[in-house]
Structures are given as structure tokens and as C-alpha cells.
N, C-alpha and C positions, 0 to 999 in steps of 0.2 A: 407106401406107409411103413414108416420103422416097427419091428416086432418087439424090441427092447422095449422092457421092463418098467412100467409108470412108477415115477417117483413122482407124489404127492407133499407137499410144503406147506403147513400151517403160515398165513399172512395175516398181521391184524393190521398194515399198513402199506404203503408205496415203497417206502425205504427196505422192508421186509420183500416185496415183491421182487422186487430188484436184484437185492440179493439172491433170492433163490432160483429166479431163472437165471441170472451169469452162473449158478452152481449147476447147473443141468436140471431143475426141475421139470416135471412135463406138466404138471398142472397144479394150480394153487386153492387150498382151500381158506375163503375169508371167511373173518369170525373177529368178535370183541372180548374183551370180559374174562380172559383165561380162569381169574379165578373162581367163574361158575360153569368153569368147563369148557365155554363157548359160548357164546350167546351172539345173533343178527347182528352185523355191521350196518352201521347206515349207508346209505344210496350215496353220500358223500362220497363216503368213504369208500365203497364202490366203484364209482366215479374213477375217483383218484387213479386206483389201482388198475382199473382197466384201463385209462391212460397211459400207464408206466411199463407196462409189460403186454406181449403179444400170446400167451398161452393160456389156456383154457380156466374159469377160475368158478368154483363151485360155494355157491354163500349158504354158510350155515340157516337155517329156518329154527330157531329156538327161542324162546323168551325168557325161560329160567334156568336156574340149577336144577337136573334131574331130570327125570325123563316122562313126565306129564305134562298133558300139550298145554296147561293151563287157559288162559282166555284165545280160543281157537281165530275168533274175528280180528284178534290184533294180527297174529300171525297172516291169516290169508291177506290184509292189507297190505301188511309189511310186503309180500310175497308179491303182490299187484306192481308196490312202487319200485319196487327191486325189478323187475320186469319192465316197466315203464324206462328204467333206467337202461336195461340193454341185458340183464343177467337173464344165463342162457341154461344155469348149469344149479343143482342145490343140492343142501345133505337135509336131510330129515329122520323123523325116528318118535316112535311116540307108545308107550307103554302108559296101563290104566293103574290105578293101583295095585292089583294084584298080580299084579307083572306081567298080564297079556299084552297084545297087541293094540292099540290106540285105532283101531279100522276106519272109525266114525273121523278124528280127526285128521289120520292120513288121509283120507281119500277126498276131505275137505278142501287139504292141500294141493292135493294129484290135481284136481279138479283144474282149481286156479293157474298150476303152472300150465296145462293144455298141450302134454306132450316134452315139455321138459326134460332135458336126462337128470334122474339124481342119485343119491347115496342114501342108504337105509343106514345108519351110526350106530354108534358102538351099544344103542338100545338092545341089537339084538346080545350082545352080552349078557344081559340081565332079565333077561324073559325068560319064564317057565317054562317053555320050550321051542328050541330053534327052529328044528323038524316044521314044526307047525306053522309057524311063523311065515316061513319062508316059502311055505305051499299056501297060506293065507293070501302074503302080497303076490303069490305070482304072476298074475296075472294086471297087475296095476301100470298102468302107463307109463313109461317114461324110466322103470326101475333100472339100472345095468350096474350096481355096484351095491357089494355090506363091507361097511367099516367095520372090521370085528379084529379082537385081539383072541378070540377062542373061548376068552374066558373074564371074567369082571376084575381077578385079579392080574391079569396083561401075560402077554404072551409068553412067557416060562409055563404058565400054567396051564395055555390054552391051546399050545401045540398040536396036541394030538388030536384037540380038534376041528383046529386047520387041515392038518392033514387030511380028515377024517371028510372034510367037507369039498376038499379037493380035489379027491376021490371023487367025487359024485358030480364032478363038473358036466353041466347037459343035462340032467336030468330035471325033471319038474321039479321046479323052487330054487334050484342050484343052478339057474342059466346067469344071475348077474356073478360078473367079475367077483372076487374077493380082495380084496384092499386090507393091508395087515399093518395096523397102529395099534398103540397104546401098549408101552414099555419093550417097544423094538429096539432090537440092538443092533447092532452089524455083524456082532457072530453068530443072529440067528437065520439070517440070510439066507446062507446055504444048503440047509436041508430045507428050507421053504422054496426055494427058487426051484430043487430038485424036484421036488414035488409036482412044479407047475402053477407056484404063483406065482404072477408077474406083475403085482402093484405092491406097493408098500408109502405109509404114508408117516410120515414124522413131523415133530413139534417140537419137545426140548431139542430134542438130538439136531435142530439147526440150529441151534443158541447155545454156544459155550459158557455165554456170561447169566445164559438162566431166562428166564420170560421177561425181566428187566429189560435185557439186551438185546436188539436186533437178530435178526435171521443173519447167520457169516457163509456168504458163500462159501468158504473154501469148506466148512463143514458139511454143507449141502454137496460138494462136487467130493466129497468121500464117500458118500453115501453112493453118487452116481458112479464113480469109477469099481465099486464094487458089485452092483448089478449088472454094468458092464462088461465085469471080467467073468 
């Protein structure tokens, strides 16, 4: 098994997919709707993309803007036929209003996937406290990944505490991977990789032409030849 560094690829379609694995992707995350952040692909669309490419692809579980599971029955269905289809992999994330942890609705979810691997999302950015958070879910099935930018304002801000959490790799709550999105650069790379993190995931930064435009490999194989190096 290769130890190099998971580069992660926003897809909201086949033509997208495509692109990103000729760019070296190692895994795709699907998702609709950018402009409410992300929101569930359908099974179609699913479909499609597991058609078109052979690497691993993690479908977002969300119904709205923001990070309240709102109507939990839609999602766990959603979650069933997504399944039914063959999805193996999800991101989830679910904060109450006062910006705790969503327990009742995560574990709603956990339930349904049955062993599932997924991704805790950039919700834990916006929680009252990570710390807690993250000794909350430890124990939840299927967890091995937090999409975190460190901070709600993206990673200029949240550095130190990536760093900070990177440190504490192994320890109770700090066992899943760390996955570094939301306003990645490519000059932040290097004192992160130093550190010890080895995922990173991006969105604009495959689309030169903007979330209009397709995913461009050769933006995507920038990305991988500097994890590389």
C-alpha cells in the first residue's frame, strides 16, 4: 500500500471525477449544491460516477445549508438508497443549535451506515469545543477522518490548530486521520506535511474557471506533484 499523502477532490459529477483521478486524486468526495456548501448527490448521480472512475468516493449526507441535521428521516433514507446503490464511504457532521454536537442525529446515521468508513466535516470548525467533540464521537463506528480547516475562518487561521491536533495523533478522540480543507493553498502544504498530515482535500483550488467550471486535471496533478515532492 502506497504511504503518500491522500489528496481528496470535490465531485459533483462524472466529467469532474474523471478529471480528478487523471490529476492523481486518491479519493473523491460527491456532493451537489455548492452554493449551500454541499448538500447529497442523488443515487444517479452516484451511479454515474462510480461508473467512471475506480477510487474510493465518500458522498456527502447533508440536506441543507448549515450544520443542523434538520429532518433526520430524510437523511437516514437518503443514506439506505445511497447504500442500496453501492456507496461504501460518507462525510457527515451535525451540530445542535448551540453549537454542540448533533449525538442523537449522528448516531442515527452511524446506525444506518452499519460499519461504514466516514468523515466528521468541517462542523467540527464550528463547535464549542473540539476537545470534547471529538472524545464525544470516539468511540462511534466507522469514524477514521475530521474535515477541519482548524478554524471557521480556513486555514490561515486555523494552523496552529492543526498543528496542535497533530500533536496528539493516537490519543483518545485524535485516532481518525485529519483531512485539511477549506481555503488550502499550496503554500500551506509544507509546514503541514511537516508536521504529519498526510490528507488534504480541495474544491475551488480544482477549478480554475470557478464552481461554474469543471474539475482541470492538470490543477489537480499540481496539487499531487507537490505532496509528492
Amino acid at each position: 500500500m502506497s504511504n503518500r499523502a491522500v489528496l481528496e477532490v470535490i465531485a459533483l459529477d462524472a466529467q469532474d471525477a474523471v478529471a480528478a483521478r487523471a490529476g492523481g486524486a486518491d479519493r473523491l468526495e460527491l456532493v451537489t449544491d455548492m452554493a449551500a456548501d454541499g448538500l447529497t448527490p442523488s443515487c444517479a448521480t452516484f451511479a454515474r460516477i462510480r461508473a467512471a472512475v475506480d477510487i474510493p468516493l465518500r458522498v456527502m449526507l447533508r440536506s441543507a445549508d448549515g450544520f443542523e441535521a434538520g429532518d433526520i428521516d430524510v437523511l437516514v433514507a437518503r443514506a439506505r438508497e445511497l447504500r442500496a446503490e453501492g456507496a461504501e464511504e460518507f462525510v457527515l457532521g451535525f451540530l445542535d443549535a448551540e453549537g454542540r454536537p448533533d449525538l442523537v442525529a449522528v448516531e442515527r446515521l452511524v446506525a444506518e451506515l452499519d460499519g461504514c468508513r466516514w468523515t466528521f466535516h468541517r462542523a467540527i470548525d464550528r463547535v464549542a469545543d473540539r476537545d470534547a467533540l471529538r472524545k464525544q464521537l470516539a468511540d462511534m463506528p466507522g469514524l477514521d477522518t475530521y474535515l477541519t480547516a482548524g478554524s471557521p475562518e480556513g486555514v490561515d487561521e486555523g494552523i496552529p490548530t492543526l498543528l496542535g491536533e497533530a500533536a496528539r495523533r493516537g490519543e483518545p478522540g485524535y485516532e481518525p486521520q485529519i483531512l485539511v480543507g477549506g481555503g488550502l493553498r499550496l503554500d500551506h502544504l509544507p509546514e503541514l506535511l511537516s508536521a504529519g498530515i498526510d490528507a488534504v482535500h480541495i474544491g475551488g483550488a480544482a477549478r480554475p474557471a470557478g464552481w461554474t467550471g469543471p474539475v482541470d486535471a492538470a490543477a489537480v496533478r499540481q496539487w499531487r506533484a507537490v505532496l509528492d515532492a
